[in-house]
C-alpha positions as CSV (number, residue, x, y, z in Angstrom):
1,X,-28.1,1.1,-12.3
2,X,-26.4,4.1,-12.0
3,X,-22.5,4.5,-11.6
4,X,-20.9,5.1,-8.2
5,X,-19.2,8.3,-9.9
6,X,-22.7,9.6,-10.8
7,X,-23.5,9.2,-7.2
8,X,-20.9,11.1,-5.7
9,X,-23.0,14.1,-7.2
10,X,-25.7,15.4,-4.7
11,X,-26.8,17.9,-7.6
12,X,-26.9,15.2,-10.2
13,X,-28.7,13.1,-8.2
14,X,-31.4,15.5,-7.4
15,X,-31.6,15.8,-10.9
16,X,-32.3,12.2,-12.5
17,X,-34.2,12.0,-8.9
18,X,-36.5,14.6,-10.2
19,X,-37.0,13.8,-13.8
20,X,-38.1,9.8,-12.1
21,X,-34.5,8.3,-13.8
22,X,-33.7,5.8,-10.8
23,X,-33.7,2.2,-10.5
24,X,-36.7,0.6,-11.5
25,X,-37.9,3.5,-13.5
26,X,-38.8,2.7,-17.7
27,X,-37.6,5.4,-20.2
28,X,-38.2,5.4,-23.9
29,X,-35.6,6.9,-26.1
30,X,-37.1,9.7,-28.2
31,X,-34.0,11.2,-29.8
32,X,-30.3,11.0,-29.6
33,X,-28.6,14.5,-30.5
34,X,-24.5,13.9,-31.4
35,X,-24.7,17.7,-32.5
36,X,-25.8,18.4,-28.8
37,X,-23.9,15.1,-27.3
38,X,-27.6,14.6,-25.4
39,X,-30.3,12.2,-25.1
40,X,-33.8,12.7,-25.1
41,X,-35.6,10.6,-23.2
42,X,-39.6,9.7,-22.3
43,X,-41.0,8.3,-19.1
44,X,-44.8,9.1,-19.7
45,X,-44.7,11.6,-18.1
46,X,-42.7,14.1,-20.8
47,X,-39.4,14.3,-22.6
48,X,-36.3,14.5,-20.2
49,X,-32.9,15.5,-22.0
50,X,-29.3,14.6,-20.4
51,X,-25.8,15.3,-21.4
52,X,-24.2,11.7,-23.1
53,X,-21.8,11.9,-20.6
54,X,-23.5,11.2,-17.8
55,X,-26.2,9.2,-19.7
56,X,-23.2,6.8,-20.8
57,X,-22.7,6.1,-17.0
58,X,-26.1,4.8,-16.5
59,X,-26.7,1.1,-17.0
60,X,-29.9,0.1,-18.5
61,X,-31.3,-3.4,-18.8
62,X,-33.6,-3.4,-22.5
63,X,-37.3,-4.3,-22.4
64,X,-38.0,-8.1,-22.4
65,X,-39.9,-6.8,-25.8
66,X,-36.7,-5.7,-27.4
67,X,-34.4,-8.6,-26.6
């Protein structure tokens, strides 16, 4: 899910749009950078990298694998 704040951003949401980070979508974390304050993040389809701060505002529901 991704916070109504997060929303309010046309840019931002052309962003996650285009690297497939919407509802529904599966990621894999790769890496998680506290020197950069980023995220790395794999969809199959490559490595996608967002600021902590807006990654923190998206709610993700862990694999069933995981739990």
């Amino acid at each position: 899910m991704i916070g109504e704040d997060l929303e309010d951003s046309v840019e931002l949401m052309r962003v996650l749009q285009n690297q497939q980070m919407m509802p529904g979508h599966k990621h894999t974390i790769l890496e998680r950078s506290e020197v950069m304050q980023s995220i790395t993040l794999d969809n199959g389809n490559g490595p996608s990298v967002l600021p902590m701060h807006v990654a923190q505002k998206i709610i993700v529901i862990p694999s069933p694998a995981l739990v």
